[in-house]
Every structure is written in structure tokens, then in C-alpha cells.
Backbone bond lengths (Angstrom), bond angles and torsions (degrees), N, CA, C in turn:
res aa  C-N    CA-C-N  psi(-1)  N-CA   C-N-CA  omega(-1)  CA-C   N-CA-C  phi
1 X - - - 1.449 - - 1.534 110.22 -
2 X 1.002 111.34 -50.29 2.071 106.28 172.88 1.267 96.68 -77.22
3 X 1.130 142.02 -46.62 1.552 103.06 -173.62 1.615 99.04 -66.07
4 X 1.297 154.92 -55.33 1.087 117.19 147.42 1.192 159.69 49.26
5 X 1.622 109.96 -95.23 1.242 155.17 173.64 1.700 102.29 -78.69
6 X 1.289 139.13 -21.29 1.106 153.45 -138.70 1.769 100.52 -108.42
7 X 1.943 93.96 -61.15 1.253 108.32 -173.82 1.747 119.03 -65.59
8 X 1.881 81.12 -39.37 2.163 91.97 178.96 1.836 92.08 -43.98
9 X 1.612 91.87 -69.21 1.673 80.93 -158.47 1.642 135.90 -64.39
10 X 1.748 108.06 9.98 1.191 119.08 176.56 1.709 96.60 -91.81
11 X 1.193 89.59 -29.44 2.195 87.01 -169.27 1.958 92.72 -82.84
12 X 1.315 137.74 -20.89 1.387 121.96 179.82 1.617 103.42 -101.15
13 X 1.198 119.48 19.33 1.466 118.42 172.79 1.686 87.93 -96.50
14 X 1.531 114.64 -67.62 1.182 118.27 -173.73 1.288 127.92 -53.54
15 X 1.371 112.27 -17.35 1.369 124.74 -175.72 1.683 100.89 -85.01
16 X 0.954 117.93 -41.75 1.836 131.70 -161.36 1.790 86.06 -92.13
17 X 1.109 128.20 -38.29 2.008 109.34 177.26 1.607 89.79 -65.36
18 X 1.112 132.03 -75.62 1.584 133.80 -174.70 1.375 108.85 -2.75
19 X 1.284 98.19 -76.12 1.501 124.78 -171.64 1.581 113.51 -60.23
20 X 1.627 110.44 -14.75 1.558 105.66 172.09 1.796 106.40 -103.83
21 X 1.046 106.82 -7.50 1.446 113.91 -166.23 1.918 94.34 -81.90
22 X 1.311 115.02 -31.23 1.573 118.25 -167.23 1.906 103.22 -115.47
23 X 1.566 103.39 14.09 1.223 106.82 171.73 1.454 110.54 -68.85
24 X 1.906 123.17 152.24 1.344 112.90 -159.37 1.884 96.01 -91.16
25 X 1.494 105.04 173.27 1.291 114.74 178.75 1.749 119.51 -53.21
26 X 1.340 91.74 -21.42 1.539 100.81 -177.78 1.126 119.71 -28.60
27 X 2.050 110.46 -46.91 1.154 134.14 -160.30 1.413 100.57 -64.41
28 X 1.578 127.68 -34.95 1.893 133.95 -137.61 1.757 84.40 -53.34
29 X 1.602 105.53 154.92 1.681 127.89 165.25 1.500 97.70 -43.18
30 X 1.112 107.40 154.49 1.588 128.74 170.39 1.064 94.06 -79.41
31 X 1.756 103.04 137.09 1.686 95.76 147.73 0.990 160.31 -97.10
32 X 1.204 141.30 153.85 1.926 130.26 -122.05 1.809 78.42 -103.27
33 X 1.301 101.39 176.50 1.946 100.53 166.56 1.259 101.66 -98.44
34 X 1.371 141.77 -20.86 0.752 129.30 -165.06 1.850 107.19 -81.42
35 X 1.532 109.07 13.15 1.434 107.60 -170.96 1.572 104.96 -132.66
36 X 1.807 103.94 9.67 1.471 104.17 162.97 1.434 123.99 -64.36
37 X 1.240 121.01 140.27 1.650 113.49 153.53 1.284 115.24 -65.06
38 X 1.706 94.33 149.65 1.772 95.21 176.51 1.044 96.47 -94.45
39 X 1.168 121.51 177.06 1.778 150.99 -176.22 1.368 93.53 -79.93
40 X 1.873 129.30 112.57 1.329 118.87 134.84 1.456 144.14 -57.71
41 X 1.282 116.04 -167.84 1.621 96.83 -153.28 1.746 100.50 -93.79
42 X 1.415 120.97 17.34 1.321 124.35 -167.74 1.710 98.95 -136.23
43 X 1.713 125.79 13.21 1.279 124.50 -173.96 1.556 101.65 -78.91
44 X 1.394 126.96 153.76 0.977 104.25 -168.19 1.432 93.74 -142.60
45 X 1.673 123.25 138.24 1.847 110.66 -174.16 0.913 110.93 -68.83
46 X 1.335 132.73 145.17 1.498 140.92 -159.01 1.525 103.86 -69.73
47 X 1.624 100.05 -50.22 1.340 103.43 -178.21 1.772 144.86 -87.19
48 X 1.527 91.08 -0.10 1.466 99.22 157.68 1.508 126.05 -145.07
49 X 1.511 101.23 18.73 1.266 121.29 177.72 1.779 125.49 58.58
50 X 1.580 103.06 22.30 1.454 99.85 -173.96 1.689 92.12 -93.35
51 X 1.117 107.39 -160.79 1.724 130.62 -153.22 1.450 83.09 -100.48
52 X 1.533 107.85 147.21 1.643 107.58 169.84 1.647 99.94 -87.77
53 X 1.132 102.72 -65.44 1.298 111.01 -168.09 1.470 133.27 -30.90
54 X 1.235 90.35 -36.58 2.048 96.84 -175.73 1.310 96.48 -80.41
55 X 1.317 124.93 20.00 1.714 102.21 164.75 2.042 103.33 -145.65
56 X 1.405 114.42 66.27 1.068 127.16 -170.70 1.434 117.50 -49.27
57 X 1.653 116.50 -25.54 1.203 113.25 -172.81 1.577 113.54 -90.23
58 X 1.229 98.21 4.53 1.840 97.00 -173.60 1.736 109.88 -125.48
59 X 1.088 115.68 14.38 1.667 131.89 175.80 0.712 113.96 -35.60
60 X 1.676 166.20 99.21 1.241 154.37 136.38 1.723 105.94 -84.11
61 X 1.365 103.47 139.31 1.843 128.90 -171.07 1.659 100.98 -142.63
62 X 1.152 95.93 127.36 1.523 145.95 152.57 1.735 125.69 -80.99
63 X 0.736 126.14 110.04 1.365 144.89 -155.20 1.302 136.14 -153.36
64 X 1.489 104.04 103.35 1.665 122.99 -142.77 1.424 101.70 -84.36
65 X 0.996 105.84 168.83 1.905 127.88 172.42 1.342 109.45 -50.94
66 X 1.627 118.07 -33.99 1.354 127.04 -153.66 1.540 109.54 -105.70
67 X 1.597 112.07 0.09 1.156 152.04 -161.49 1.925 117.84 30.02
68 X 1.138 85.23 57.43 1.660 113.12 136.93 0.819 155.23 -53.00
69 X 1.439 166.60 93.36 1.451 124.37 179.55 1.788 106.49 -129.90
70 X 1.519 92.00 159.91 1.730 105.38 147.51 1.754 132.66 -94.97
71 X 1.062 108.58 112.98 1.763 118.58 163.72 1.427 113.72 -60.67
72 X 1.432 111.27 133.42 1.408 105.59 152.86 1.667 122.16 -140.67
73 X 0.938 96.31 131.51 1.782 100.17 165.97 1.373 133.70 -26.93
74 X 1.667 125.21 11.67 1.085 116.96 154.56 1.952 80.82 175.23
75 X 1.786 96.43 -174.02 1.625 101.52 168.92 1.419 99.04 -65.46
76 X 1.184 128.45 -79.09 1.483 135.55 -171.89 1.381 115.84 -12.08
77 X 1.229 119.50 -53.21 1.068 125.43 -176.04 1.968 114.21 -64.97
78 X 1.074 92.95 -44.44 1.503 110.95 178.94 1.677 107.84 -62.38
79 X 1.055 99.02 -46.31 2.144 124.75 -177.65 1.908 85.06 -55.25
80 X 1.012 128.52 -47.87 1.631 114.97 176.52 0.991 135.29 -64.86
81 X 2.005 92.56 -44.63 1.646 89.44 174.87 1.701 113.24 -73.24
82 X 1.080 118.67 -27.33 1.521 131.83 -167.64 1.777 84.61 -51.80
83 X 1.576 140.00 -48.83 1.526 128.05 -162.70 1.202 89.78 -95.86
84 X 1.442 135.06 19.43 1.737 107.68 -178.02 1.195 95.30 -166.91
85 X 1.129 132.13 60.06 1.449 129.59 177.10 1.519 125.08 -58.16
86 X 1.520 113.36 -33.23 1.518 104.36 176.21 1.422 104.20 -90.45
87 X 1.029 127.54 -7.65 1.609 117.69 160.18 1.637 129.62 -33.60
88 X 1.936 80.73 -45.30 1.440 83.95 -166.94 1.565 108.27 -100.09
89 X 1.076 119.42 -46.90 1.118 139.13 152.99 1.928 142.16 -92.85
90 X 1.176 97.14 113.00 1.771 93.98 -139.59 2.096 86.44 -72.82
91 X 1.810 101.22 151.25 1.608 92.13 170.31 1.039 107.08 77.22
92 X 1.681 132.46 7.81 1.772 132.31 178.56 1.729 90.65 -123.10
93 X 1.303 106.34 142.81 1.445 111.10 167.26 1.476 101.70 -147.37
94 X 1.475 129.44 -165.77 1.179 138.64 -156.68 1.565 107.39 -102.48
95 X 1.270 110.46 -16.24 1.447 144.37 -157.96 1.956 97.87 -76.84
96 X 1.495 93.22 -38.53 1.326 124.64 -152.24 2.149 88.88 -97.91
97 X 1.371 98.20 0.62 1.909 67.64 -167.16 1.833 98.84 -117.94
98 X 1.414 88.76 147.10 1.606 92.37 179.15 1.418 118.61 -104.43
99 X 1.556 114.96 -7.00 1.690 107.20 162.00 1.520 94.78 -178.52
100 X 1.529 101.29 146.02 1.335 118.74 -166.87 2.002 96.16 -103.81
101 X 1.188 119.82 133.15 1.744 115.46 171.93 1.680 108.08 -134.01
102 X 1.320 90.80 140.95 1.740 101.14 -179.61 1.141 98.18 -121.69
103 X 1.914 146.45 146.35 0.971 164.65 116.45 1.757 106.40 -13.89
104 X 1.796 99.74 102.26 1.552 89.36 177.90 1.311 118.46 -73.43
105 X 1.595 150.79 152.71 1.778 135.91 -153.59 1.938 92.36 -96.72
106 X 1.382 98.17 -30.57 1.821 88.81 -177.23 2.164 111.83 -76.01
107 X 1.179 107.73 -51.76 1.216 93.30 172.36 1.551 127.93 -124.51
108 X 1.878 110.30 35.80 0.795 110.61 136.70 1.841 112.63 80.88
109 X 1.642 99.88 -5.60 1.531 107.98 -178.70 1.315 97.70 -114.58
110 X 1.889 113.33 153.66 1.356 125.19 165.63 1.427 125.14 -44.98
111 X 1.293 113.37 112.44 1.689 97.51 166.62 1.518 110.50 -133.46
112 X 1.351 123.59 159.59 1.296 118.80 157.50 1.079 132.73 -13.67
113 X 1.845 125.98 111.69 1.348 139.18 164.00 1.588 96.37 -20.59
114 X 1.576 80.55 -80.71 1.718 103.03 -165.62 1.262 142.85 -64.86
115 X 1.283 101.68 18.09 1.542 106.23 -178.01 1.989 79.57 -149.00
116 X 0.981 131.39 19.44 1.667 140.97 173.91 1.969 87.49 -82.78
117 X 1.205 120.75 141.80 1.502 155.46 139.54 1.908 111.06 -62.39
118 X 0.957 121.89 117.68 1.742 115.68 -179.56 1.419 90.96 -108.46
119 X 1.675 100.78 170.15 1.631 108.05 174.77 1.535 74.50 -137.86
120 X 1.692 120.21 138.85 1.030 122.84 129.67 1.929 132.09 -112.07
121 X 1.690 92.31 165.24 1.842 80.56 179.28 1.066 118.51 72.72
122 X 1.720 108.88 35.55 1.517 118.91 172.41 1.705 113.66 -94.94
123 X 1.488 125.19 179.99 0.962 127.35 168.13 2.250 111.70 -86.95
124 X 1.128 94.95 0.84 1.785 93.13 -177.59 2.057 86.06 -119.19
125 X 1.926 72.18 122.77 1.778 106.07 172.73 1.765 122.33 -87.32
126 X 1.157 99.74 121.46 1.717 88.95 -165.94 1.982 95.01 -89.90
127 X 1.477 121.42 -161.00 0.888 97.13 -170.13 1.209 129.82 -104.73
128 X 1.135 129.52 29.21 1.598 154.66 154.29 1.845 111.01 -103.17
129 X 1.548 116.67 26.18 1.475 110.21 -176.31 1.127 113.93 79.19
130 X 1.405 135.98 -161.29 1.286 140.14 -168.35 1.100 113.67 -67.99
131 X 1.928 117.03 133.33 1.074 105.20 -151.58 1.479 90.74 -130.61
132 X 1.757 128.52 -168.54 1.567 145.42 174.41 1.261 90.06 -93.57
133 X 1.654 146.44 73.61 1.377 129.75 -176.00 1.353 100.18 -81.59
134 X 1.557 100.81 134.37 1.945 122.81 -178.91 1.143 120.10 -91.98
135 X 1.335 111.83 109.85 1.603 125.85 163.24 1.463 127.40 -105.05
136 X 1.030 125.72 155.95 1.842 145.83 -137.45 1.555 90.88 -91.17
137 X 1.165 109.31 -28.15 1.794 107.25 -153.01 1.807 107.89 -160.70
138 X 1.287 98.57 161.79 1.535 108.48 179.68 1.678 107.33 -62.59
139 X 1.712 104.18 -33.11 1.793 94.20 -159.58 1.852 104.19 -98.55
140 X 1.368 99.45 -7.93 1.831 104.69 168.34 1.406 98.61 -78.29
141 X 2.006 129.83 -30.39 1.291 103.61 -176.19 1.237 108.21 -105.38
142 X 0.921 127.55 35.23 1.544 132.69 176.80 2.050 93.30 -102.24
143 X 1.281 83.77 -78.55 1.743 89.23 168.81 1.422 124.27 -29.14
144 X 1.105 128.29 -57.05 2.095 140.58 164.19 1.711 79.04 -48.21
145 X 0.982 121.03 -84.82 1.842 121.89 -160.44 1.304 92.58 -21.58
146 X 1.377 113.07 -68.97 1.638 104.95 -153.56 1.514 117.56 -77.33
147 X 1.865 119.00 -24.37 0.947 119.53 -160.92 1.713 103.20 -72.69
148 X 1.487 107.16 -42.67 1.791 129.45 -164.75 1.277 103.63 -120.34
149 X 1.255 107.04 52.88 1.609 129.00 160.75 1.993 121.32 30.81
150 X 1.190 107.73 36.80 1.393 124.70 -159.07 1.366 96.82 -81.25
151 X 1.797 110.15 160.02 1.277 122.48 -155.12 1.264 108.87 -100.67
152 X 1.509 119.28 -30.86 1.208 119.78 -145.58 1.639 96.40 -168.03
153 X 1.444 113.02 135.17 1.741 119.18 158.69 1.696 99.97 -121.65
154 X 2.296 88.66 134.52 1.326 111.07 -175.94 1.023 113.07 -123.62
155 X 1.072 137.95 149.61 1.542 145.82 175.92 1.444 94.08 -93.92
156 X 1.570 121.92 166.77 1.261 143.40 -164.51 1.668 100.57 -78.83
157 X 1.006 130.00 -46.20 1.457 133.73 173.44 1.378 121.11 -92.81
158 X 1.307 120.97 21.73 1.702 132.66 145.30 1.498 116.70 -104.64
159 X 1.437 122.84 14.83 1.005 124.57 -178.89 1.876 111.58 -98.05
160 X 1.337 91.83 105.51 1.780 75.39 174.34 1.582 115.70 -99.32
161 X 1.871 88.51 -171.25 1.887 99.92 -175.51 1.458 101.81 -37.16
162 X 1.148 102.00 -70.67 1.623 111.92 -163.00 1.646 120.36 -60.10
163 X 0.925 105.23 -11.36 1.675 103.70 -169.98 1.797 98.93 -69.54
164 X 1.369 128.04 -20.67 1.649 118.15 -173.21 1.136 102.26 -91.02
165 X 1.626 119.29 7.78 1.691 105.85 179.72 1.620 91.15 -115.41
166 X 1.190 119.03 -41.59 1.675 122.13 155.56 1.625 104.89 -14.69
167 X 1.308 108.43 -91.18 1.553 116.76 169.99 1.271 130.62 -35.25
168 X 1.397 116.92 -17.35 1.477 130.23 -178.71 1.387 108.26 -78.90
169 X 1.388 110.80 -30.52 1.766 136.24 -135.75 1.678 96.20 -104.80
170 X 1.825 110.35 -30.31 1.489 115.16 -161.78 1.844 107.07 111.52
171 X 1.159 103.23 -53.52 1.877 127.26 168.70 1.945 108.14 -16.78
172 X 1.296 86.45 108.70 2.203 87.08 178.83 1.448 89.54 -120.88
């Protein structure tokens, strides 16, 4: 009976590595920010073709499975490609991305799209005009609300298609 007992658990060790060895990429580590690329001085946002770099405080990066990424010149900009990825970039989809990062406006470091707080319909212009400005937390975007007269706080998944042309338009 234990030898047995011996063999099961040599054949469900071997059976369960198998099964992690042909597990899909889905699984790969998240990526940390501290393992984004920055924007060189010739990156250019996909979606309106300006320079990433000359505007450090408003960076949002996209960052593929294959570890790639796209820069863009503010959230907004990013908020487009995020509903239309082969628009901007042909052969890229969402399918394809392993972490979305926005430039938080209070301290200025990468954090999560998706777990990021937005302010729209403030009085501070990012550099495409009115922008999704990204904050860390509920009580930094409560604070931006009141300080820079903002319209509205959004979470990353109340943001629709239309809201980055809204913002384009003046529209909160």
C-alpha cells in the first residue's frame, strides 16, 4: 500500500509540473513600475504623435507581454488607445498588454491605470488640454477636486470610449 501511495504521489507531482510547464502566458509576474521603460527622447505617442518625454509629469505607458511598451503624453491619450488599440498601432490589442501606468500628478511616480482615481474638468491642463489627471487614492482625489475646481472623480472602469473626445471638446 505505500509503495502505492508513493507512486500516486510521484505520478501527481509529475502530472501537475506538466501542466505548469504548458500553462498559458496569462499567468507571467505582473509588472512592477519599477521595471517600466522610460520614454526616450525620440518616443513618440502613438496617438497624437507628440514627444513623450518633454512632458515627464503626465507619462502614461503601456507595456506588453513581450515587454514592449507605448508612452503617451498624458492619460487621455492612453484612455484612446486603451478602446482602439489597432487604430493606433496596427497588430497591438488589449489581449496583448501586461500593465497599463499613469504618472500620479501629486507624487509624480508610476502607478496603476487601474486601480488610479481620475479627476476630470479641472482647472490644471495637461499637455493635449484637458486631461483624466491620475491620483494614488480617494483622499489625494478628493483634494485636486476641490483645490483645481474639478468636475467629477473616475475610476479606471467608468471611463468610456467617448469621454477622451468629451475632454477634447471642454465636455465633463
Amino acid at each position: 500500500m505505500r509503495l502505492l501511495r508513493l507512486f500516486f504521489a510521484a505520478f501527481l507531482f509529475a502530472w501537475v509540473g506538466m501542466v505548469a510547464a504548458q500553462a498559458p502566458q496569462s499567468f507571467a509576474k505582473p509588472v512592477l513600475a519599477s521595471a517600466i521603460p522610460k520614454p526616450g527622447p525620440k518616443d513618440l505617442c502613438p496617438v497624437c504623435g507628440m514627444l513623450v518625454a518633454k512632458y515627464p509629469h503626465w507619462i502614461a505607458t503601456i507595456v506588453y507581454k513581450d515587454g514592449h511598451a507605448h508612452h503617451f503624453d498624458g492619460a487621455k491619450d492612453m484612455v484612446k488607445f486603451w478602446f482602439d488599440p489597432p487604430k493606433y498601432a496596427v497588430g497591438h490589442s488589449r489581449e496583448m498588454m501586461a500593465g497599463v501606468w499613469v504618472t500620479d500628478y501629486y507624487n509624480l511616480q508610476l502607478i496603476d491605470a487601474k486601480t488610479a482615481l481620475y479627476v476630470i474638468g479641472s482647472d490644471v491642463l495637461g499637455p493635449m488640454g484637458h486631461e483624466f489627471v491620475p491620483l494614488a487614492n480617494q483622499a489625494d482625489a478628493e483634494e485636486f477636486l476641490k483645490e483645481h475646481k474639478g468636475k467629477r472623480i473616475l475610476r479606471f472602469d467608468q471611463i468610456t470610449k467617448d469621454m477622451p473626445v468629451q475632454l477634447d471638446n471642454g465636455k465633463f
